[in-house]
C-alpha positions in Angstrom: -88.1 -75.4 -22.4 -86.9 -71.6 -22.7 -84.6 -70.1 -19.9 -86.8 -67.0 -20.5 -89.9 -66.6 -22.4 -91.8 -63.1 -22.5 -94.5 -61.3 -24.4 -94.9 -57.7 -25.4 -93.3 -56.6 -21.5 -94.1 -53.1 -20.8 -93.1 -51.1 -17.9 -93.3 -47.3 -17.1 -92.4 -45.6 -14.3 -94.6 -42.8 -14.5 -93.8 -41.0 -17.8 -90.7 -42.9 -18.5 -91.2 -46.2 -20.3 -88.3 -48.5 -19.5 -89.6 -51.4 -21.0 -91.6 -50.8 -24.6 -93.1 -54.3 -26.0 -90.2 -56.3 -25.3 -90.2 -59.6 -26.6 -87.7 -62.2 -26.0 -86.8 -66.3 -25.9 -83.8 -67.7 -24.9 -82.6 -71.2 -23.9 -80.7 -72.2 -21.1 -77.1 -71.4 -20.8 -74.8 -68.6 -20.4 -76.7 -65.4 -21.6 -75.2 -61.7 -21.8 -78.2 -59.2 -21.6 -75.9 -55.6 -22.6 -77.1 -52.3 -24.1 -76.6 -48.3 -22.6 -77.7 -46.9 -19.5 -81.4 -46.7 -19.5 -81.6 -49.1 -21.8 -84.1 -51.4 -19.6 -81.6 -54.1 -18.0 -82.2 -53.9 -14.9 -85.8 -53.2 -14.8 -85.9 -56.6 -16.9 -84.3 -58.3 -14.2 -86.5 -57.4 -11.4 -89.7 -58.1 -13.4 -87.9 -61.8 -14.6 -87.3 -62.0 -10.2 -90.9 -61.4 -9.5 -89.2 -57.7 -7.8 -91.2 -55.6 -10.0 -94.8 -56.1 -11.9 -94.5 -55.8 -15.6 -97.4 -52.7 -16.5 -98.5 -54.8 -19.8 -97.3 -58.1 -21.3 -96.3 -61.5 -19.7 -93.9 -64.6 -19.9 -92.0 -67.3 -17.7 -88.9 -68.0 -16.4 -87.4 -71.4 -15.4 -91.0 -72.4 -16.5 -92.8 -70.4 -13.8 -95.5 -67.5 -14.7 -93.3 -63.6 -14.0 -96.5 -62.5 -12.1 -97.1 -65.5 -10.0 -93.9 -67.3 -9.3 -93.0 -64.9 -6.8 -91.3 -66.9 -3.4 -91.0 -70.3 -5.8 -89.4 -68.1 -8.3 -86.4 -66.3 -5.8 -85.9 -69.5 -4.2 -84.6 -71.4 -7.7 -82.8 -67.8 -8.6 -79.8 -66.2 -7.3 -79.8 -62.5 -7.6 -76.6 -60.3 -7.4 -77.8 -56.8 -6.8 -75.5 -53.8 -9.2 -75.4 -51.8 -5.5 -73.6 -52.8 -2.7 -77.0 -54.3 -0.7 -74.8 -55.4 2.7 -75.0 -54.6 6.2 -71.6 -53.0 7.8 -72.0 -54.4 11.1 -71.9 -58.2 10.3 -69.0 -60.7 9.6 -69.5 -62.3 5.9 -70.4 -65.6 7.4 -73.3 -63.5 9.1 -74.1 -61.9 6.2 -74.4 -64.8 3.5 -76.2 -66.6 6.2 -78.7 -64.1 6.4 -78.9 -64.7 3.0 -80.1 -68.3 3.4 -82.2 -67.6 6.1 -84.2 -65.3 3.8 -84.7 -68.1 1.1 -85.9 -69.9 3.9 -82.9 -72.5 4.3 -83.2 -73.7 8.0 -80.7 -72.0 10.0 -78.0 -74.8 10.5 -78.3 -75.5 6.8 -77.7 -71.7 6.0 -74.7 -71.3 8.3 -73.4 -74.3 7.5 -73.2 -73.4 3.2 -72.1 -69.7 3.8 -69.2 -71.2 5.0 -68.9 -73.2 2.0 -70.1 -70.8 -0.4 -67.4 -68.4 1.3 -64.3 -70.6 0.7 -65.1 -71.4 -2.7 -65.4 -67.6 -4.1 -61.7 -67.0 -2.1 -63.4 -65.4 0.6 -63.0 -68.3 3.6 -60.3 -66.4 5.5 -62.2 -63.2 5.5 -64.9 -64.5 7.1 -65.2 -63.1 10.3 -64.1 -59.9 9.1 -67.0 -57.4 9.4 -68.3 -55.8 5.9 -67.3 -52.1 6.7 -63.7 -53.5 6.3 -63.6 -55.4 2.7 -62.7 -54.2 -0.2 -64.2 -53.5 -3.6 -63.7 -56.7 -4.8 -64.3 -59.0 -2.0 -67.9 -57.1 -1.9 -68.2 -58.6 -5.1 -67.3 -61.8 -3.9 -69.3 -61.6 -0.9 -72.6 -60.7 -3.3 -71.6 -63.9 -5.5 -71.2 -65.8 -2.5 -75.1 -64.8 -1.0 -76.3 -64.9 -4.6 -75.3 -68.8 -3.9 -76.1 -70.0 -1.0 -79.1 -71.3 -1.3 -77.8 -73.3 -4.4 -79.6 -72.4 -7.1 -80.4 -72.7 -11.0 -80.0 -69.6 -12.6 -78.0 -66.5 -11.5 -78.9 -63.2 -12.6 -75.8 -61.1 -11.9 -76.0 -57.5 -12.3 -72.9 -55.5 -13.2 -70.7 -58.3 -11.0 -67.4 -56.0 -12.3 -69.0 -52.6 -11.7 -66.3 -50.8 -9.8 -63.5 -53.3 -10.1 -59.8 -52.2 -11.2 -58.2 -54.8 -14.3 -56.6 -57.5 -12.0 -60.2 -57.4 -9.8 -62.3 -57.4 -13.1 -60.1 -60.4 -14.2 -59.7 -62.4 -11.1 -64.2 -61.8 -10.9 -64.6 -63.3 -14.7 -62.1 -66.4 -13.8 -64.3 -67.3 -11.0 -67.6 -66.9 -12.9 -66.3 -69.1 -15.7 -65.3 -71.5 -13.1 -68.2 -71.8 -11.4 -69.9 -72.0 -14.8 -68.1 -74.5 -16.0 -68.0 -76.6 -13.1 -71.9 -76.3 -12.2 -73.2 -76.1 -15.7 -75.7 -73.0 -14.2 -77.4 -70.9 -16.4 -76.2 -67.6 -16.1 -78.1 -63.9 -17.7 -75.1 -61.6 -16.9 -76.1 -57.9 -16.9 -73.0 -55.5 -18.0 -72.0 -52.6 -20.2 -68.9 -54.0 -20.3 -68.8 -56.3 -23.3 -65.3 -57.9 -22.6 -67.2 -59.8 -20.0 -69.6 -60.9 -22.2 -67.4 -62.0 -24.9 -65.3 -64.1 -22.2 -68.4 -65.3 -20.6 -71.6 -66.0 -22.6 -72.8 -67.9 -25.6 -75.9 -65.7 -26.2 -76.4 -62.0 -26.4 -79.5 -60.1 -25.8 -78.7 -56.5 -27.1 -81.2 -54.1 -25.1 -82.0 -50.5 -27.1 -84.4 -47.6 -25.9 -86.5 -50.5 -23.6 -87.0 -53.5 -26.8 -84.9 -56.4 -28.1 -82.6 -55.1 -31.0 -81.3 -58.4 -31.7 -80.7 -61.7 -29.5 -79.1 -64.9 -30.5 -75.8 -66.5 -30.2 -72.6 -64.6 -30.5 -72.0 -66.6 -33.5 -75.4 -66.0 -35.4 -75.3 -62.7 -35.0 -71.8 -62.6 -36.5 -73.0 -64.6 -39.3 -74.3 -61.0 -40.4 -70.9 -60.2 -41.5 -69.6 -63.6 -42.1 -69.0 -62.7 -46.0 -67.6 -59.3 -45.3 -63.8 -58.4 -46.2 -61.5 -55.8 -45.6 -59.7 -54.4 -48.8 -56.9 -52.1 -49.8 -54.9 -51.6 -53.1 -53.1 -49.8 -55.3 -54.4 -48.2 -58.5 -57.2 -46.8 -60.3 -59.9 -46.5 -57.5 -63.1 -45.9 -59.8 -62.7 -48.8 -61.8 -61.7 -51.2 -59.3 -64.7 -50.2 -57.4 -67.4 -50.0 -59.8 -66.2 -53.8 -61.6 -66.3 -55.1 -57.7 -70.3 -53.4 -57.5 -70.9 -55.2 -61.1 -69.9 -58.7 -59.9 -72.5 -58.1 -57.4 -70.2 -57.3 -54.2 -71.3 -54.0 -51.9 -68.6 -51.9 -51.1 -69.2 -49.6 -47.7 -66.5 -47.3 -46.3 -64.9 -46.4 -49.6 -61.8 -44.5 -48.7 -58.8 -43.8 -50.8 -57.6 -47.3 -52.0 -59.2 -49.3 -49.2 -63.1 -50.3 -48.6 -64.8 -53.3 -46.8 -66.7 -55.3 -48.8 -69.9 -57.7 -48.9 -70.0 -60.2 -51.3 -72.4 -63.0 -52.2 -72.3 -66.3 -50.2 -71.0 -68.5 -53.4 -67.8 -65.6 -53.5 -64.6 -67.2 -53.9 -61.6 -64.7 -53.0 -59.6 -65.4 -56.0 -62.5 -63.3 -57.2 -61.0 -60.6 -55.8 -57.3 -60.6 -57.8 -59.1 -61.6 -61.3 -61.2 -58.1 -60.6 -58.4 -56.3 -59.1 -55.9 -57.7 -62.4 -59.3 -56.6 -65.0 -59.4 -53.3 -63.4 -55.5 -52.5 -63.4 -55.2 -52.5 -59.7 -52.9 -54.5 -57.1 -54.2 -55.9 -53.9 -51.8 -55.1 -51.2 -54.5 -56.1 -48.2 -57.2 -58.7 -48.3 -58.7 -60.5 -44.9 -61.9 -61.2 -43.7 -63.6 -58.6 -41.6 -63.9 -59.9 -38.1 -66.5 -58.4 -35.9 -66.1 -58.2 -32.5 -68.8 -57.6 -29.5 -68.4 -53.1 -29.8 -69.0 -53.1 -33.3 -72.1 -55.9 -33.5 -73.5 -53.4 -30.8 -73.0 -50.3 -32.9 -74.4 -52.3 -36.0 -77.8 -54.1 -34.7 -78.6 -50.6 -32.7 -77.8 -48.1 -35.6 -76.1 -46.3 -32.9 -73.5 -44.2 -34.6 -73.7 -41.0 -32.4 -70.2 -41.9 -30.3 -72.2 -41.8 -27.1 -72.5 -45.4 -25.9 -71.9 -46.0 -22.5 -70.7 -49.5 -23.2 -67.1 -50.3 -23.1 -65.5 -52.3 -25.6 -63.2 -55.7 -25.3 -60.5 -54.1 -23.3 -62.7 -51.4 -21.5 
């Protein structure tokens, strides 16, 4: 059965259409759902909680019907808000109990797993403390930490490193993929930062302008590319080029002496020095062009105008 199975979702908010005839599948397992601000993330999230009606279209999640699950729905979900969402005057064991209470835990259940789910995001010292005096990161934690109380099957975590600095950021992703691999949750982890998503998730969902671009697994949609190769040489750069074109390759970013190249599935690289040696060139650079998370975003979106809010593997 899909994780996530949706039909033609709409959504405006009054002239604005966030979500335009979005269609998407995907199984169970660790999914990264990326794409620029106002791309429609986070309105995808709250219609998949049951938060926000879809305007046209429909689906399920976790089996359950998006306009119907409602209660069933949020109490097999855990939902880490982007904003901050906690109350200054309580202690984080207050706080993530409150948490249960509202999924309907009984009380001595609740208080007894905050503390639990407390220790095992690092938090169990800090748990008296009251909100108005953690930091940045343990927020994080503390969000996580709700998110989990009432143990449940999927986690939709929204922008869990929004704010962090690099050692926060890190210490936030080894926790995830230990509590990932150690649960065997499915995750959909919201983020313009694709570094996460590379360290994290298995599938990609690539949001643009409110639809699906592309989704799949990391690897299928690097399979685009897989017979792609970075070339440079020295020589006569008409011929060289125009013999590769004949032999059926596609040569894109032609500079002087170097290009990246396409070739046919059945290419064998020695192809490449019997052309180079026929067109009176030398090879001084051949490897095979490796794509990583930034550039498959540029490529399935077509954007190419610089202005991407995403950050790439070390952003």
């Amino acid at each position: 059965m899909p994780l996530v199975d949706v039909y033609h979702l709409s959504r405006d908010y009054g002239s604005v259409q966030a979500l335009r005839d979005l269609t998407l599948s995907v199984a169970p397992g660790t999914i990264g759902l990326v794409g620029n601000n106002g791309a429609g993330k986070s309105t995808l999230l709250k219609i998949l909680l049951g938060l926000l009606a879809p305007s046209g279209g429909h689906g399920t999640i976790l089996g359950c019907d998006i306009a119907r699950g409602g209660r069933e729905l949020r109490g097999r979900i855990g939902y880490m808000s982007e904003s901050a969402a906690v109350v200054p005057v309580l202690t984080g064991a207050e706080y993530v109990t409150l948490a249960g209470d509202l999924q309907g835990m009984p009380h001595r259940d609740a208080r007894r797993r905050a503390h639990e789910v407390l220790g095992y995001v690092g938090l169990g010292e800090l748990r008296y403390r009251r909100l108005e005096e953690y930091s940045a990161g343990n927020v994080q934690r503390l969000k996580l930490a709700a998110a989990l109380v009432h143990d449940p099957e999927l986690l939709l975590l929204d922008e869990p490193t929004n704010g962090l600095d690099p050692a926060g950021r890190n210490a936030m992703i080894e926790l995830l993929d230990d509590l990932i691999a150690e649960t065997g949750k499915s995750v959909i982890l919201c983020t313009h930062l694709l570094g996460d998503v590379e360290r994290l998730c298995r599938q990609i969902v690539v949001l643009d302008r409110g639809s699906v671009a592309r989704s799949g697994t990391i690897d299928e949609l690097r399979a685009d590319v897989v017979h792609r190769y970075e070339l440079a040489w020295q020589g006569d750069d008409t011929r060289f080029v125009a013999r590769l074109r004949a032999a059926g390759a596609e040569c894109g970013n032609v500079t002087a002496k170097a290009a990246v190249v396409t070739v046919p599935a059945d290419w064998c690289p020695s192809e490449f020095f019997r052309l180079a040696a026929a067109g009176g060139v030398v090879l001084n650079h051949l490897k095979p062009d490796e794509e990583n998370l930034e550039r498959l975003f540029f490529r399935v979106t077509g954007d190419t105008s610089g202005k991407s809010t995403l950050k790439g593997i070390g952003g």
